[in-house]
N, C-alpha and C positions, 0 to 999 in steps of 0.2 A: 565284498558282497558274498553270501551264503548262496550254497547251490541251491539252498530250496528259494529264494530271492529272487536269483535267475530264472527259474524253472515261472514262479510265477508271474516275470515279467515276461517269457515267452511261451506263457501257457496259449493264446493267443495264435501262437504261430506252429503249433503242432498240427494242425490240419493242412496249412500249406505246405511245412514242411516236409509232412509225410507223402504229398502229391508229387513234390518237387523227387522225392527220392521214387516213387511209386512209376512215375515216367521219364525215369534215366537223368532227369533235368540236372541232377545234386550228387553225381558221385563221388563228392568229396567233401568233410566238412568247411572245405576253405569257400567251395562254389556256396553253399548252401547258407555261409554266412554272406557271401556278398546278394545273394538270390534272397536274401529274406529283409539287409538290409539292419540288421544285426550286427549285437557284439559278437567276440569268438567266443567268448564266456556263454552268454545264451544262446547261442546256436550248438554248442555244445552240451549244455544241460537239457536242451528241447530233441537230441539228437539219444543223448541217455534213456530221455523218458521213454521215447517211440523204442527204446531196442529194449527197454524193463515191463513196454506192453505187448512185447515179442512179436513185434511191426516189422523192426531191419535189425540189422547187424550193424557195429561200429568195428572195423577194423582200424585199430590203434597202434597199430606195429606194421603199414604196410612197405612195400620195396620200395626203396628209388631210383626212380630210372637212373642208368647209365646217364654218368658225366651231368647229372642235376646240382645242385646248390640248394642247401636249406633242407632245413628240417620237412619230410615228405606230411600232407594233411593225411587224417584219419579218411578211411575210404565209408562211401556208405552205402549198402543195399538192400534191400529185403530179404526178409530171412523164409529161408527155403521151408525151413518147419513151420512158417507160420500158420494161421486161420484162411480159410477159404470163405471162398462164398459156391453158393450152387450154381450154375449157367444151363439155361436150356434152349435147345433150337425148335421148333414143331418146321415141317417145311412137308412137300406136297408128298413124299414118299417115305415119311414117318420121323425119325426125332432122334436128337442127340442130347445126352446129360453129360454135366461135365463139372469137374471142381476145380475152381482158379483163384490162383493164392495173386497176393500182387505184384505189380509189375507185369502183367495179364499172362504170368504162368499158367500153364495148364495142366494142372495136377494128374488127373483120373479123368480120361473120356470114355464112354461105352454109344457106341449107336442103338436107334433101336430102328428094323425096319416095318412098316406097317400101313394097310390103309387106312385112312386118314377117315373118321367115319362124324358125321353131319353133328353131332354131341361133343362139344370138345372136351365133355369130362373124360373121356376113354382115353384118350392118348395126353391129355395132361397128368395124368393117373399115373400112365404108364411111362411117361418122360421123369415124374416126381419119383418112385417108388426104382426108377434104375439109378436116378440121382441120390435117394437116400444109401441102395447096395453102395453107392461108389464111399459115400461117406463113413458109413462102416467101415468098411475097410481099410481106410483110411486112419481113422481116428480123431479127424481131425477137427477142430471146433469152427460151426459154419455161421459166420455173422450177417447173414444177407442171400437172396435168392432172385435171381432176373430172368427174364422169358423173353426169346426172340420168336414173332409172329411174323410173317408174309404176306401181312396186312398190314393198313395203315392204320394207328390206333387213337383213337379219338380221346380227348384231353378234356375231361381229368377223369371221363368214365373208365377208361383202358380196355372200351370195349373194340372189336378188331371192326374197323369199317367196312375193309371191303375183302375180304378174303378170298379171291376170283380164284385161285387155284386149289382153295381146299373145299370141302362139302361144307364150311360153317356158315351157317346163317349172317349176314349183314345184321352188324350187331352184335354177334356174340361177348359174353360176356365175361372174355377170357384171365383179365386181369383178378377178378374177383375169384374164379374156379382156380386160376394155378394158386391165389393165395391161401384159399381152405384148404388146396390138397398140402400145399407146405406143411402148414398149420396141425394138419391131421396126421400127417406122417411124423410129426416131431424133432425136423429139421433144424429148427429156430428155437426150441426150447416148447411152453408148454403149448397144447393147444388153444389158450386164451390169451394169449402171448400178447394182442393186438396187432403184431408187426406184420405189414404189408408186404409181398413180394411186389416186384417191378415187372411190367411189362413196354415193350417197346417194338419197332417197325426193323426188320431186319437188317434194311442196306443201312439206317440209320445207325444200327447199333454198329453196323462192319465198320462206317467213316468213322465215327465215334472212336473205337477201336485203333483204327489205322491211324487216326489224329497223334493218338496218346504213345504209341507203343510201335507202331508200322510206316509205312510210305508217305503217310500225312504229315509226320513230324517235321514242326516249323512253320505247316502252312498256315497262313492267316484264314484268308477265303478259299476252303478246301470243298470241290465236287467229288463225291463217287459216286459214279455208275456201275451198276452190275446185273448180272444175270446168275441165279442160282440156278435150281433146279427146274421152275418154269419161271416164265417170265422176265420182265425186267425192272430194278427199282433204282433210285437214286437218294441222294442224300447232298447236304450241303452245313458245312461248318464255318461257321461265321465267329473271327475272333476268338478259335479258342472253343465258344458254345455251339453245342448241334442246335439247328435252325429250323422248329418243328411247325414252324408255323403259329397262329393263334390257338387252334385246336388241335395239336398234333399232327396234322395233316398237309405239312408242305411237300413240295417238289417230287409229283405222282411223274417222276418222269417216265415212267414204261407206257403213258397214254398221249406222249407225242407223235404226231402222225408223219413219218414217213417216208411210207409210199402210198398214196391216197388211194390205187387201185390194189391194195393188196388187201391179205387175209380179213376176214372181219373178227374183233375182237369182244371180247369178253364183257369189256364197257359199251358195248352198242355202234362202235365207230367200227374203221378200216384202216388199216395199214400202218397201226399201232408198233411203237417200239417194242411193246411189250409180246408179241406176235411175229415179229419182224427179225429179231436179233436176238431169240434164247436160243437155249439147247434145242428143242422140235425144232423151230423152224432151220436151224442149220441142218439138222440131220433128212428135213424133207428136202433140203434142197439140194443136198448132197447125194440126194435118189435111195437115202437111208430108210429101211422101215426100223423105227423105233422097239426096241424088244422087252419085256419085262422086269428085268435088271440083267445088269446093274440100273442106276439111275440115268437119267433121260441127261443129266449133266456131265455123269462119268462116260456116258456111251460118246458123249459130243465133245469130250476131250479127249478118250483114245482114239477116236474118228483124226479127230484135228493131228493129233502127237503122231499116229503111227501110219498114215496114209495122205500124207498133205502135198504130197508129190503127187497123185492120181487128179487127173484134170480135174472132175466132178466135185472131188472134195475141194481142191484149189477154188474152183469158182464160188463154189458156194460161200467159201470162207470169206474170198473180196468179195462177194453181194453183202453178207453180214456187215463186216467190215467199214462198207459205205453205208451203208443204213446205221449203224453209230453213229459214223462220224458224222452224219447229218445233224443224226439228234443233237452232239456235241456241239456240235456248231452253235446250234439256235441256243442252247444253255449259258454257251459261251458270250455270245451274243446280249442274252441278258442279263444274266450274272457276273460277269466279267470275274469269273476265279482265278487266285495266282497258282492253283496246282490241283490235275485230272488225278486221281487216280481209279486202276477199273480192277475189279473183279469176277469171281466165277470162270465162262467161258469168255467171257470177253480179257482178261488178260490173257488167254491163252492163244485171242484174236492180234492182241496187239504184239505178241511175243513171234508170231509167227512172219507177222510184215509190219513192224513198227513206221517205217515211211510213207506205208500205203494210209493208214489208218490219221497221222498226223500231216500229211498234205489235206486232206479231205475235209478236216477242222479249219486249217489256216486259210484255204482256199474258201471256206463258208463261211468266214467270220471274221468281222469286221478287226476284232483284238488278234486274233488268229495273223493276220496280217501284217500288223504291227510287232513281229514278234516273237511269238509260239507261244502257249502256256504248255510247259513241259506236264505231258502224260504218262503216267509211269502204271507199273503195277501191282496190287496189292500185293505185299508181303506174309502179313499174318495168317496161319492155316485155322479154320474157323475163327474167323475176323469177328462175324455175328455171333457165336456165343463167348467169346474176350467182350465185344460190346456189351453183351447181356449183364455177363460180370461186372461193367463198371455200373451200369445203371447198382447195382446191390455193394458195392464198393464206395456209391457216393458218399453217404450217411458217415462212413467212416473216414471218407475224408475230410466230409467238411468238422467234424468234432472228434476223435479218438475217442475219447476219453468217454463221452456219453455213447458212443457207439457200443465201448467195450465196457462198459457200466465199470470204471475206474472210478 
C-alpha cells in the first residue's frame, strides 16, 4: 500500500489525531496508533501529514531509555514554530491579549490595564489592536481568534448576558464586536473573510482549559469553581464536553446563597457566593480597604501570601473558606463530580488550609461522605485565555486540512 493510500485511508483521522497530540494524549507514534485504533502504516502517514502542515514535529531518531528492549517509537509533539490563534481576556480592571500555539502554549502575552467603559467597542478595540502588535511581531500565521467575557454568554447570539461586574449593558453584543474588530484589523486574512471569532464565559473557558492541558486532565465529570478579579463563576465538564447548558448559560454558580444575612448582591438577592468568597469580600473582611491597583485579586493574594499569620487576615480567610465549601457542597450534592478543581483566589484559599476547606465539603455533602471528591488547584496561568484559544483552535481540530485550506 502507497503512502498516499494510507494517507487517504486516514485522512479521517487527522483531526483526532492532532487533538490526541495537541493534549499530551499521543506522545508517541506507538500510543497514537493504539489511540486511533489504526495501522502503524497509517498512523504514520496521518502523523507525516500534520508535521508537512507544520502542526507537530515527528521525532524519528528518539533515545531509549536506559536498559529498554526494541526498537524506541517516534516521539510526537507540536511544533513550537507553529501557527497561533489570538486569545483575549476583557475582565473588570481591563484586558489581556495573547498568542497560543497548541498544546495551550502561550506564545506572546501583553496586558492592557483600563477602565472598562459601558461600549464594549473601546476596550474590544483595544484588547484586538495589542493582540494584532503581538502578532506582528511575531510573524506568525494566526488561524483563529476567541474572547473570554465575565459574563455568561447566550447561545448562539454570543451576546454577554449578564455582565454584573462590568459597565456593559445586559445584552451586549460582544461576540459580533470582537468579530469585526478582528476582521478590520486583518488578523484572519481579508476583511470579508467571513470568519467568525469566538466568544465564551470565563470560568468556562479556565475548566475547558484545565480539562485539556491542567488539573482537569482525566476527569470525567470535572467542576471548576473560581474567583477572578470580582466575583465568582463556575463551570462543569461533562465527558470530555464543557456543559453550557441549552443556551449557554449553565451553572451561574456565584448566585448560590450562602449566608442568607449577608451582603446584598448584584442579582437582587443576599449573601451570594458571588459577594461572599472573591477578592473584596475577603479583603473587607480582613478590615482591608481595597486600593486602586494593583487589582482587587492581586491585592487578595499578597494579602493572603504575605500576612496569613495576622489573626484578621487568618479569620477572614476561614470565613471565605467555609462560605466555598458550603457552595461546594450543595454542587457536590447535585452534580455528584469525580474532580474539584478551583481557581483565582480561591486556590490560594485552599493552598493555605487544604483540610479546613475539604472537611466542610465532606461534612455537607452527602458524596463528600462517602469518600472525598479530591479538590485540587488550577494549574494553568491564564487558564481563561488557553480556554479562549481552544474555543479558535476547535475548527482546526475537528478538520486540518480545511482549517488550513490544504
Amino acid at each position: 500500500m502507497t503512502r498516499t493510500t494510507r494517507l487517504e485511508r486516514g485522512r479521517s483521522a487527522l483531526g483526532p489525531a492532532l487533538e490526541l497530540v495537541h493534549t499530551g494524549r499521543a506522545p508517541t507514534r506507538a500510543v497514537l496508533t493504539a489511540e486511533l485504533g489504526v495501522t502503524r502504516a497509517t498512523a504514520g502517514a496521518v502523523a507525516a501529514e500534520l508535521e508537512t502542515l507544520g502542526l507537530i514535529q515527528v521525532d524519528s531518531r528518539p533515545g531509549a531509555a536506559a536498559g529498554s528492549q526494541g526498537r524506541p517509537s517516534h516521539r510526537l509533539a507540536v511544533d513550537p514554530a507553529g501557527p497561533v490563534v489570538l486569545a483575549a481576556q476583557v475582565h473588570a480592571d481591563g484586558f489581556r491579549a495573547a498568542l497560543v500555539g497548541l498544546g495551550g502554549r502561550i506564545v506572546a502575552t501583553t496586558p492592557g490595564c483600563m477602565t472598562v467603559p459601558a461600549d464594549p467597542v473601546h476596550v474590544l478595540s483595544a484588547v484586538v489592536d495589542a493582540g494584532a502588535e503581538l502578532l506582528r511581531a511575531s510573524g506568525r500565521r494566526c488561524l483563529g481568534a476567541g474572547l473570554a467575557v465575565p459574563s455568561a454568554v447566550a447561545e448562539p447570539e454570543g451576546t454577554a448576558l449578564n455582565p454584573l461586574h462590568l459597565a456593559w449593558p445586559a445584552g451586549a453584543p460582544v461576540r459580533d464586536v470582537f468579530t469585526e474588530r478582528v476582521r478590520e484589523a486583518g488578523i484572519l486574512g481579508a476583511a470579508d473573510s467571513g470568519i467568525t471569532a469566538f466568544t465564551g464565559n470565563d470560568v468556562n473557558l479556565a475548566a475547558l482549559a484545565e480539562h485539556r492541558h491542567g488539573a482537569g486532565r482525566g476527569a470525567r465529570d470535572l467542576l471548576c469553581v473560581a474567583t477572578g478579579h470580582r466575583g465568582v463563576g463556575g463551570a462543569l465538564v461533562l465527558d470530555g464536553r464543557l456543559h453550557s447548558g441549552s443556551a449557554g448559560l449553565a451553572l451561574e454558580v456565584g448566585h448560590l446563597t450562602v449566608n442568607p444575612e449577608g451582603r446584598a448582591c448584584y442579582c437582587g438577592s443576599r449573601g451570594c457566593l458571588d459577594v461572599e468568597a472573591d477578592p473584596l469580600a475577603f479583603l473587607t473582611a480582613a478590615g482591608r480597604a481595597p486600593g486602586p491597583e494593583p487589582s482587587l485579586l492581586q491585592q487578595a493574594r499578597d494579602l493572603l501570601r504575605t500576612e496569613y499569620e495576622d489573626a484578621s487576615v487568618r479569620t477572614a480567610a476561614e470565613m471565605l473558606t467555609d462560605r466555598l465549601g458550603l457552595g461546594l457542597a450543595g454542587l457536590v450534592n447535585i452534580l455528584n463530580p469525580d474532580r474539584i478543581i478551583l481557581g483565582g483566589l480561591h486556590r490560594e484559599l485552599l493552598e493555605a488550609d487544604p483540610e479546613r476547606l475539604r472537611a466542610v465539603v465532606a461534612d455537607r455533602s452527602l458524596w463528600g461522605r462517602s469518600g472525598g471528591v479530591p479538590i485540587l488547584a488550577c494549574t494553568l496561568e491564564h487558564n481563561s485565555l488557553v480556554g479562549a484559544a481552544e474555543l479558535a483552535w476547535q475548527p482546526v481540530l475537528d478538520d486540518p486540512l480545511a482549517a488550513l485550506g490544504a
